[in-house]
Structure formats: structure tokens, C-alpha cells
N, C-alpha and C positions, 0 to 999 in steps of 0.2 A: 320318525327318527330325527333327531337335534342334535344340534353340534356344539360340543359345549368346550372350550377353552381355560385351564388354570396351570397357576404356579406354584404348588402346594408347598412347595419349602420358602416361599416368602415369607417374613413376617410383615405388614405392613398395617400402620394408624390409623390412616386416615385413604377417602380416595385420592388418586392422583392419574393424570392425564399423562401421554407418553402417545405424541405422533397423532394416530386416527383409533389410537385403544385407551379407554379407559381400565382402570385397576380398583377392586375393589376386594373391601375385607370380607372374609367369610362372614365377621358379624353383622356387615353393614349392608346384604345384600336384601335386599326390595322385591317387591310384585312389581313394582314401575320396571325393574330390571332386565324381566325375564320374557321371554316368548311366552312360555305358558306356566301356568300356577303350577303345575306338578314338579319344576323344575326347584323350586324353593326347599322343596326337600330330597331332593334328587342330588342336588348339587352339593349340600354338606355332606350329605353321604358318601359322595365320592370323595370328597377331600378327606375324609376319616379314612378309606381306603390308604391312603398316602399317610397318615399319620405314622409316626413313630409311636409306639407302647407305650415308651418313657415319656412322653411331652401331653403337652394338655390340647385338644385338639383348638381349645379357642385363642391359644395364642400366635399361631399362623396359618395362611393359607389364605389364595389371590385367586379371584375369579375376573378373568378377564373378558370384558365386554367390546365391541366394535361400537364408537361413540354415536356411528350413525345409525344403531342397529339395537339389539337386546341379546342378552345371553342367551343359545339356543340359535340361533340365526347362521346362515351357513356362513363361512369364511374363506377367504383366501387361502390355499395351504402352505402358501410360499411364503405367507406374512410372519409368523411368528418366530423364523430364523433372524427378520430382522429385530424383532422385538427382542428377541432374550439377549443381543447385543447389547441394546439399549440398557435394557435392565443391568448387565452385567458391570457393564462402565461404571453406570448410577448407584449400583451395591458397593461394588468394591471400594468407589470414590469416598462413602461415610465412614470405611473401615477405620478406627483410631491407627495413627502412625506407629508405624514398630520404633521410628527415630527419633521418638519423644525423647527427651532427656527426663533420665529417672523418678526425680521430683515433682515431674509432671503426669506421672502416670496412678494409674488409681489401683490398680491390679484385677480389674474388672473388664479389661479389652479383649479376654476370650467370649467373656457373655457378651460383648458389643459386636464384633465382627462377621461378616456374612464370608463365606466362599463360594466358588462358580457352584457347586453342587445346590447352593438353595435358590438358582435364577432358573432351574431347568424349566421347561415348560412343555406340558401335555396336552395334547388334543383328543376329544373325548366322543365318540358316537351314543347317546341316550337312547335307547328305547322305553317303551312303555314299560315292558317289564320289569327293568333295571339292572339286566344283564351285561354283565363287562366285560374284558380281557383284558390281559395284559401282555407286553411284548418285551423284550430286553435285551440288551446285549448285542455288540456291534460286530465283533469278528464270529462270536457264536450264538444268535439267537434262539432267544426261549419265549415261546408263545404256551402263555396260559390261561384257560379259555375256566367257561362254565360258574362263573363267581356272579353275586348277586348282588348289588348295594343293600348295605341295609342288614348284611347274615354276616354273621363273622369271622368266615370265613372268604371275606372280599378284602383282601391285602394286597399291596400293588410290592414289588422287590423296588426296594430304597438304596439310591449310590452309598458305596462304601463309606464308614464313618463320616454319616452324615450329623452335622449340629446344624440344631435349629437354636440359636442364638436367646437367650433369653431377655435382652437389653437392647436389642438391632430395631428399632424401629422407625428412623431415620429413612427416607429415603430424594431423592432430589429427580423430581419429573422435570425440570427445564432441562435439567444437562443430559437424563432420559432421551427426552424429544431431539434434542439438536443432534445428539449421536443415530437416534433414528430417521431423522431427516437427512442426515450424512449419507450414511450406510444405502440409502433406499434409494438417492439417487441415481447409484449403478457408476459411481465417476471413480477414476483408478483411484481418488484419495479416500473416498467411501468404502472401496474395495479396499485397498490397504489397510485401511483402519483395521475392518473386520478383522482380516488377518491376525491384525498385530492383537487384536480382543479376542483370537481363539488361543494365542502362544498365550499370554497374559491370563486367559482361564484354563489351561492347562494350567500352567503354576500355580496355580490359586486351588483346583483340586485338591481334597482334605487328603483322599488317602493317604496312606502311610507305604501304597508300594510303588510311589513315585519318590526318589530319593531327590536329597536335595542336590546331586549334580545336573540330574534331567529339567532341574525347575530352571537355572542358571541356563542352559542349552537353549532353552524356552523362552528364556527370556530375552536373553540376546539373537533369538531369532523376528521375535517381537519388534525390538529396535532396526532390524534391516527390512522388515517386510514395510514398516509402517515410512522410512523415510526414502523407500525406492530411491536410493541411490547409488546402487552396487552391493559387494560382499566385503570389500575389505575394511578393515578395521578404523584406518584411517579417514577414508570418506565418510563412513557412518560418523565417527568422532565427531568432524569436521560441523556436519549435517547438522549432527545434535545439539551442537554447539551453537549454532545459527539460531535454532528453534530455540533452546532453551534460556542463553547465555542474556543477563540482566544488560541493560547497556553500559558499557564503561567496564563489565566485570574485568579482575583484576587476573592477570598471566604471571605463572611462576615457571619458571625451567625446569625440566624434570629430564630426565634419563629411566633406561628400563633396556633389559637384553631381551632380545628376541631370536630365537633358535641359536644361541652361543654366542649371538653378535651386539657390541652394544649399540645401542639406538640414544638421538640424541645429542645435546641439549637440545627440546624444544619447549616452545613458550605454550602452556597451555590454561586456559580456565580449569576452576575446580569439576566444574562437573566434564570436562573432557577429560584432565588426568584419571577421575573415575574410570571413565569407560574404557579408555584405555588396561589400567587395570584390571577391570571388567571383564575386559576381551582376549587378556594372557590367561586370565583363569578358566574362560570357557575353551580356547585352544586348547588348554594342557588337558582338560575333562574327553576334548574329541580327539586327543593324542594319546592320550593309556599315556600320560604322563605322571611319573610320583608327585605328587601335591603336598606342600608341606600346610599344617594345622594353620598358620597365619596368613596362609596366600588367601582362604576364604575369606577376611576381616579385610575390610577397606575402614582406615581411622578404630573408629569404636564398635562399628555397625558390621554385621555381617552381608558380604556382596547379593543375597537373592533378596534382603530388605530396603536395600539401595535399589535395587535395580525392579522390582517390582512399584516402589515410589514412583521413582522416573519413569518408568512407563507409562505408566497412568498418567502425570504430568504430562508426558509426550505427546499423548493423546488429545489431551485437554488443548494442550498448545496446537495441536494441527488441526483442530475444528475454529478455534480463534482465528488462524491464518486461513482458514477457509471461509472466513466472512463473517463467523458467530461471533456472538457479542462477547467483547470481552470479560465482562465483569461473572462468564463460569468460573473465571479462577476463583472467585469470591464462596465465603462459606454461603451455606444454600440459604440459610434463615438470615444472611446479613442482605444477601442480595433481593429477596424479596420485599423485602420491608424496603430497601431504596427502592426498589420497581416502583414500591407500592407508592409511595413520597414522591418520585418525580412526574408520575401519572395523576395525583392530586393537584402538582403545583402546575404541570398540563393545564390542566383544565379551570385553574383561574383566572378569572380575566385581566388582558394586558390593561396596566397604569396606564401605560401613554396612551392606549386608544381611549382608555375613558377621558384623560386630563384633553384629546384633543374633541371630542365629542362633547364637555363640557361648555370649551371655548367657543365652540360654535353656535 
């Protein structure tokens, strides 16, 4: 028996490292890879299991290896809750911005974009024979047994309008790794993060029978787990504000009633008067309050595309202030190539030692 690890709604290019797991493509998996030869066909097969009808099986699907190990090698079972965190950060982070301005968009950002439904991750027992199961479902499980890899009748049940993106192929293992390096240490900021990356993939869930007030609910639950600093509205404000606020960012006065009363003038940055706003709309959702059509829009943008951004921003920013390097803000392909250039100029040798090593 082998134990075999994948991500079968990934799409990804190329390999890429993340913590102590390497990720690799269905196409680009090896004998060097695997525990035993019989695993090389064993293992596409089962990622066809997880296929979609409608999709081609060779443009996604991740088989995940332990770097110090091979495919088939046993694992930690507690490890791969921290990994799909990792991943989830890392996907959603390349998703094109819903707040591009118009003229900037291509109309091709539904083929670009991934959701939590394609970071799930599966753990898999091989036998010899190539007999599987399958299991599903959290308040009501359904185990179904007796499928063979290989007969076509080995189909695994796929989350709810699931897209497997045909343009997503982006992905960023540094920001990967440092949210699994977070996460793994066990520290309330690692803890929180999680959190705030299980509210943040709820919202991000495709189906259609999460409405878009529970994504809102989610989201602003996201923003309290992740800045542990209380419930109220204001503290969080405050909090976010800290984290996110550019220095010098510029304060406008604003007003706003709160349960019949008005609140106010206070001096707030842009992205606090957001949240603020933010936070009367998700009140009025957990009040069976009438909501009128405009109270959802913040400026131009609708509040679950604001607040989804910022999150993930949030995010990013409180692994920076945990120590990681700044330059995750940075796009993944800009920051590599400076890695790559300051790890060159690294390693030339200093002027002054040679000019003084001359002299002598």
C-alpha cells in the first residue's frame, strides 16, 4: 500500500516548492519521482478520476511530493491542512483584480481566475490492484467504495460548480512557503491567519448556494479573526488601519448613523471609512435589516470585491509584520528576477578588497 498525495483542480506550469512539499504537474512527473514504477501510471489515472467530462485531463492536476521523500512515501496526515492554506493564499493572490478600471481589463478574468474549490487536496491509499474509494460530504457523508483506476467507472464526486480555469497558470511558491512557514508554527498569528484563510475561502467558494450576503458575513469575519483585536467595529477599523494605512495617508471627516443615532465627524483614512461602511452593511445582513440596492456599492466597486482585495492585502501585510520579507507585496515575476540580480551582485567581488589587496 502507498500513499499518494494530489490537487487535482490545480492547474499549474511548471514545478514549484511550498514549505517541505514539492508540486508537480501531471505532465512533468518522473520515475526519479515516484517510490515504485507502477505509480507513473497509477497516479494519472487517478487524477482522471477527478477530471471533469468537459476539461482536458492534461491541462490540470498536482501531484504533491514531500521534498525529502518520493511520491508513494508515507506522510504526515496533519500536514496537508497546512499546505492547502498555503496554496489557497498563493491562488487567490494571482486572481486578476475585480477593481481594475475598465480599460484595463481584457474580459478574459473568468478564464484567469482560480477559487478555494481548485486548492482542495486529497490523500490517496494505492494498492496494487488499483482499487479506490471515495468519501464526501461533511454534515452527510457518502462513502463509495469498489471503483477501479483505470475503468470508467472510477469517478470521484467534484465540489459544486467547479471551473477549472483555462488561463490560470500563475502561481507564486515564495508567498506559498512563507504563509506555510506562518501557519506551521503553531503562533496565535499563524493561527489567526488560518482562520482568516478559511472565512476568505468560504467567500471564494464557486457555488451559487452561498448568496452574496453570507460572503460579506465572511468576510468581515475574516478581518476580526485575522487582527485579534476584539469584535467591535471600531477597534478592527482602527487595527486595519495600522496595518494597512500608507504613511502620511491623508484623513477626511465623515459621518454615518448608527442604529438611529448619528455618529461623528471623525477623521478617517480611505481604507477605514471603507470598513467602516463595510461593517454597517454586514450589521444590517445580521439584523434582517431592509438594505437598499446602493448600500452594497462602496464608490464604483461592489463591498464583497473591496473586501475580498483587502483581505488578502491583510494578510499579506501581517506575515510582512511577522518578519517576512517585504518585497511579497511585490508582483511574483518582478520579485524574482530582483532576487535573482541582488544574489548575482552578492556574489561579486568587493572593489575595495581587491583595490586594497592590490596596494599591498
Amino acid at each position: 500500500m502507498t500513499d499518494v498525495l494530489v490537487a487535482p483542480y490545480l492547474p499549474l506550469q511548471q514545478r514549484e516548492i511550498v514549505g517541505p512539499w514539492e508540486l508537480i504537474p501531471r505532465s512533468a512527473l518522473t520515475t526519479d519521482d515516484v517510490s515504485e514504477p507502477r505509480l507513473l501510471e497509477a497516479v494519472p489515472q487517478l487524477l482522471d478520476a477527478y477530471r471533469p467530462l468537459s476539461s482536458n485531463s492534461a491541462t490540470f492536476g498536482v501531484i504533491i511530493r514531500p521534498s525529502a521523500g518520493k511520491v508513494g512515501d508515507s506522510f504526515d496526515r496533519t500536514a496537508p491542512a497546512f499546505l492547502r492554506y498555503a496554496l489557497l493564499a498563493a491562488a487567490l493572490d494571482t486572481n486578476p483584480s475585480r477593481l481594475a478600471p475598465e480599460e484595463d481589463r481584457t474580459g478574459n478574468e473568468g478564464h484567469e481566475s482560480l477559487t478555494s474549490d481548485n486548492v482542495l487536496i486529497y490523500g490517496h491509499p494505492l494498492n496494487d490492484g488499483g482499487w479506490v474509494a471515495d468519501q464526501y460530504g461533511a454534515m452527510v457523508t457518502i462513502l463509495v467504495g469498489g471503483m477501479r483506476l483505470g475503468e470508467p467507472g472510477a469517478r470521484f464526486e467534484q465540489p459544486g460548480e467547479l471551473v477549472i480555469p483555462a488561463l490560470s497558470t500563475r502561481f507564486d511558491g515564495i508567498y506559498a512557503t512563507a504563509v506555510y512557514e506562518e501557519i506551521v508554527k503553531g503562533t496565535p498569528v499563524g493561527r489567526r491567519m488560518a482562520r482568516a484563510l478559511d472565512w476568505l475561502g468560504m467567500a471564494w467558494r464557486n457555488t451559487s448556494a452561498l448568496d452574496i450576503s453570507t460572503r460579506i458575513v465572511a468576510l468581515r469575519a475574516g478581518f476580526e479573526v485575522l487582527l485579534g483585536v476584539g469584535d467591535t467595529t471600531k477597534v478592527i477599523r482602527d487595527a486595519l488601519g495600522q496595518l494597512m494605512n500608507p504613511p502620511d495617508a491623508p484623513r477626511t471627516k465623515h459621518t454615518w448613523t448608527d442604529h438611529g443615532k448619528l455618529k461623528g465627524p471623525f477623521e478617517l483614512t480611505s481604507i477605514e471609512w471603507w470598513f467602516q461602511c463595510f461593517s454597517i452593511l454586514r450589521n444590517s445582513i445580521m439584523h434582517g435589516d431592509e438594505i437598499a440596492a446602493t448600500t452594497w456599492q462602496h464608490g464604483e466597486h461592489h463591498h464583497v470585491w473591496i473586501a475580498e482585495d483587502n483581505l488578502r492585502k491583510a494578510i499579506k501585510e501581517t506575515l510582512i509584520s511577522a518578519g517576512h520579507p517585504e518585497d511579497l507585496r511585490d508582483d511574483p515575476g518582478q520579485r524574482l528576477l530582483a532576487r535573482r540580480i541582488s544574489q548575482r551582485l552578492s556574489e561579486l567581488p568587493d572593489p575595495s578588497q581587491q583595490t586594497s589587496q592590490g596596494a599591498s
